[in-house]
MARFI-688705 format. One record per residue (C-alpha): x, y, z. Coordinates in steps of 0.25 Angstrom, whole numbers, plus 5000, padded with zeros to 4 digits. Each point is the difference from the previous one (the first is absolute). Layout:
REM MARFI-688705
<pt><px>X</px><py>Y</py><pz>Z</pz></pt>
...
***
This chain:
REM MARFI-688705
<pt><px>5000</px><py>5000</py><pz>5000</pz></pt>
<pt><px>5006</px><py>5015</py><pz>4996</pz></pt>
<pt><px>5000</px><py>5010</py><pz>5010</pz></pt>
<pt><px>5007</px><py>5013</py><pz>5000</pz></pt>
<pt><px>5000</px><py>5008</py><pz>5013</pz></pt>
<pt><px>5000</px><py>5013</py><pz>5002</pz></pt>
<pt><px>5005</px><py>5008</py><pz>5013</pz></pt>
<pt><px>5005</px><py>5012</py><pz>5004</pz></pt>
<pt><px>4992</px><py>5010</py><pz>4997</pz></pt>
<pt><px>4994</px><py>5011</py><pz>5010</pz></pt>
<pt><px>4999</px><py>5014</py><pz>5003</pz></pt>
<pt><px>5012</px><py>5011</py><pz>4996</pz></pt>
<pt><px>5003</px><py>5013</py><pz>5001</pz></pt>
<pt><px>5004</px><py>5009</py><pz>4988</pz></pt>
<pt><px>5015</px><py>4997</py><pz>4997</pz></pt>
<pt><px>5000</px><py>4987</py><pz>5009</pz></pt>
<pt><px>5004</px><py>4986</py><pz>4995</pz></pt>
<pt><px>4991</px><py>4985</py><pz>5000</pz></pt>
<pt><px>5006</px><py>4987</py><pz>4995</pz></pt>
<pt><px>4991</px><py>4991</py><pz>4995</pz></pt>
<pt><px>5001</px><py>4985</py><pz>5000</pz></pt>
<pt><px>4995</px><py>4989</py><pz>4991</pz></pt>
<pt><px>5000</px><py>4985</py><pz>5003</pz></pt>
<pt><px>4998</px><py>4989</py><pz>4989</pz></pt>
<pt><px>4997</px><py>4987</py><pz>5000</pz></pt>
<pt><px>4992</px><py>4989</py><pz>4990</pz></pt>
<pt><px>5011</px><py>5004</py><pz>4988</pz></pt>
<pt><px>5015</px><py>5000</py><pz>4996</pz></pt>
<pt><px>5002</px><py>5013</py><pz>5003</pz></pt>
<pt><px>5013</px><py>5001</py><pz>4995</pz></pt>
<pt><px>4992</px><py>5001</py><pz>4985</pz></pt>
<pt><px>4991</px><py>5010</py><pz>5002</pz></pt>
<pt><px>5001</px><py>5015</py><pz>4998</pz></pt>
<pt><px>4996</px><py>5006</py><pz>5015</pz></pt>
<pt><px>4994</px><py>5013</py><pz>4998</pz></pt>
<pt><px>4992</px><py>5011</py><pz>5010</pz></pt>
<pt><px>4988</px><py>5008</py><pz>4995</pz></pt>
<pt><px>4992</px><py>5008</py><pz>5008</pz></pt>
<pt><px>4986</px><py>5005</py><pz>4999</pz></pt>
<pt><px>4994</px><py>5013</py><pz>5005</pz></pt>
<pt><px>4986</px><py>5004</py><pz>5002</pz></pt>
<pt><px>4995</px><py>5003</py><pz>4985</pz></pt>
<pt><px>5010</px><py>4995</py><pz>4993</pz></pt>
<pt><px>5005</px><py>4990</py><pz>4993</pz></pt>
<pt><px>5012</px><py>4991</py><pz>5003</pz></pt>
<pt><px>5013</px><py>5002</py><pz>4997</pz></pt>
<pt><px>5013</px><py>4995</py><pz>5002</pz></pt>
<pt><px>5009</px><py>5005</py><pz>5008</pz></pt>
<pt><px>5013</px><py>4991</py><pz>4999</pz></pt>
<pt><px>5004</px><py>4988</py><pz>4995</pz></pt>
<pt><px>5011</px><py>4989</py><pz>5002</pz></pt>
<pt><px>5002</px><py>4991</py><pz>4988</pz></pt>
<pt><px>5004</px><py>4986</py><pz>5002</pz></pt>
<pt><px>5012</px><py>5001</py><pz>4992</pz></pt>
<pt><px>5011</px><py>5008</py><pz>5000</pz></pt>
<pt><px>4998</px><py>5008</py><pz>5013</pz></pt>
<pt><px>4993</px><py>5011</py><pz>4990</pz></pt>
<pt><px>4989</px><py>5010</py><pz>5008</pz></pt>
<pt><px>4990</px><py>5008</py><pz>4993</pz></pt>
<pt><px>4994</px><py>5014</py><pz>5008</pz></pt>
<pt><px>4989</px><py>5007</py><pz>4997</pz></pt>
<pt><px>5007</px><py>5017</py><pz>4998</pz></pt>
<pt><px>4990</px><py>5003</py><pz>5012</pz></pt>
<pt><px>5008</px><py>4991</py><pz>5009</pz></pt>
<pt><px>5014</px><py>4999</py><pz>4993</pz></pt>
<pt><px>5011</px><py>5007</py><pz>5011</pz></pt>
<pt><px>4991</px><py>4996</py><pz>5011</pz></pt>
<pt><px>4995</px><py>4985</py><pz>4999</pz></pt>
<pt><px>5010</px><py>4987</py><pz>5002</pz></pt>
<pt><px>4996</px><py>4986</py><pz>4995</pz></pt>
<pt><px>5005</px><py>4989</py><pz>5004</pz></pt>
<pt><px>4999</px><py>4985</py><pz>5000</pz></pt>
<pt><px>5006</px><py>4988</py><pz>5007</pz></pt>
<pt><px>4997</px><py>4988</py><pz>4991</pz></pt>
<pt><px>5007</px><py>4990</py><pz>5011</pz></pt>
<pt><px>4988</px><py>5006</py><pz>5010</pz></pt>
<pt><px>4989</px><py>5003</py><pz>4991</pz></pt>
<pt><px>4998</px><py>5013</py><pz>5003</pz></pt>
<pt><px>4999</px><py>5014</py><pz>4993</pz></pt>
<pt><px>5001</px><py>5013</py><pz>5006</pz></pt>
<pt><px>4997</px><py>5013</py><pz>4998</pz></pt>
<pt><px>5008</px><py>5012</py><pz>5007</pz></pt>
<pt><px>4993</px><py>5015</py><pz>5000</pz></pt>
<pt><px>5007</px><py>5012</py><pz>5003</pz></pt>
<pt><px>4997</px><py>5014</py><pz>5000</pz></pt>
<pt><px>4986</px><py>4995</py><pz>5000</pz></pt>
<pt><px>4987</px><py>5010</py><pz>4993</pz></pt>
<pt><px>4986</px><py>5001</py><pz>5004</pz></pt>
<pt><px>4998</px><py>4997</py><pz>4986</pz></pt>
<pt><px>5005</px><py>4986</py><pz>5002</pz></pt>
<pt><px>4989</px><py>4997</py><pz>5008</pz></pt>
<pt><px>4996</px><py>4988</py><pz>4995</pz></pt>
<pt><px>4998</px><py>4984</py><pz>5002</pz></pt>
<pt><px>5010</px><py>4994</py><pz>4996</pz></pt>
<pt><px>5000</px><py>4987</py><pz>4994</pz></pt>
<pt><px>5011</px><py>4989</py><pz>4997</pz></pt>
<pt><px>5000</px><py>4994</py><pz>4985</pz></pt>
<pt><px>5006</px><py>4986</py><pz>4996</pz></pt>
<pt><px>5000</px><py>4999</py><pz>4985</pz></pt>
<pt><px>5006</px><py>4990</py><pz>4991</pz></pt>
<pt><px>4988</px><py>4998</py><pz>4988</pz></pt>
<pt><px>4986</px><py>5005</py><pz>4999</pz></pt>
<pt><px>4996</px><py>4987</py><pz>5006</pz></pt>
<pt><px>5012</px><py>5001</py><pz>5012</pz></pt>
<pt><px>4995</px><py>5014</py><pz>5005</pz></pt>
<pt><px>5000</px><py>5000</py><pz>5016</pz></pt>
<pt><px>4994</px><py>5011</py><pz>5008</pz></pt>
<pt><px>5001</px><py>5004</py><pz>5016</pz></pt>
<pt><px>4988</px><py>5005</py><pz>5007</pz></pt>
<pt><px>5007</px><py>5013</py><pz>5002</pz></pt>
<pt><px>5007</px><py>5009</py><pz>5009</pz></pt>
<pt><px>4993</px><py>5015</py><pz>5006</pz></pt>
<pt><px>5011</px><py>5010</py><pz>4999</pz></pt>
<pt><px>4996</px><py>5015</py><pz>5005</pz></pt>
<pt><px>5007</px><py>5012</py><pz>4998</pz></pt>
<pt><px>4995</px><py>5011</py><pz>5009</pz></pt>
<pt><px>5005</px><py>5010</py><pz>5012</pz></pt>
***
């Protein structure tokens, strides 16, 4: 059975830093791309970062790009997500991703981050 789970977020002040946490099971992890996306009232999804499976490339979204670290550790199945400098706007839940094909997509049930003095 897959399960990503999500933890670490919470409540934040302006300029603060959270680190958020995802642990898999149910798959190889070491063969999937691991990426966060977050979800604000309104809006769509969209990514935030992501970690490819090979190579050790990252991807950031220019919104979070200088501020935002992602990491995985494939001998402990876990992906990480390190927020600096953090923004009311990124207000959001966020959510960990597990993606290999269109019939190996994996969702967490989401993390609440909140931005607010």
């Amino acid at each position: 059975q897959v399960q990503l789970v999500e933890s670490g977020g919470g409540l934040v002040q302006p300029g603060g830093s959270l680190r958020l946490s995802c642990a898999a099971s149910g798959f190889t992890f070491s063969l999937y791309t691991m990426s966060w996306y977050r979800q604000a009232p309104g809006k769509e999804r969209e990514l935030v970062a992501t970690a490819f499976s090979v190579g050790g490339s990252t991807f950031y979204a220019d919104s979070v790009t200088g501020r935002f670290t992602i990491s995985r550790d494939n001998a402990k199945n876990t992906v990480a997500l390190q927020m600096n400098s953090l923004k009311p706007e990124d207000t959001a839940v966020y959510f960990c991703n597990a993606f290999r094909s269109k019939t190996d997509d994996y969702w967490g049930q989401g993390t609440q981050v909140t931005v607010s003095s």
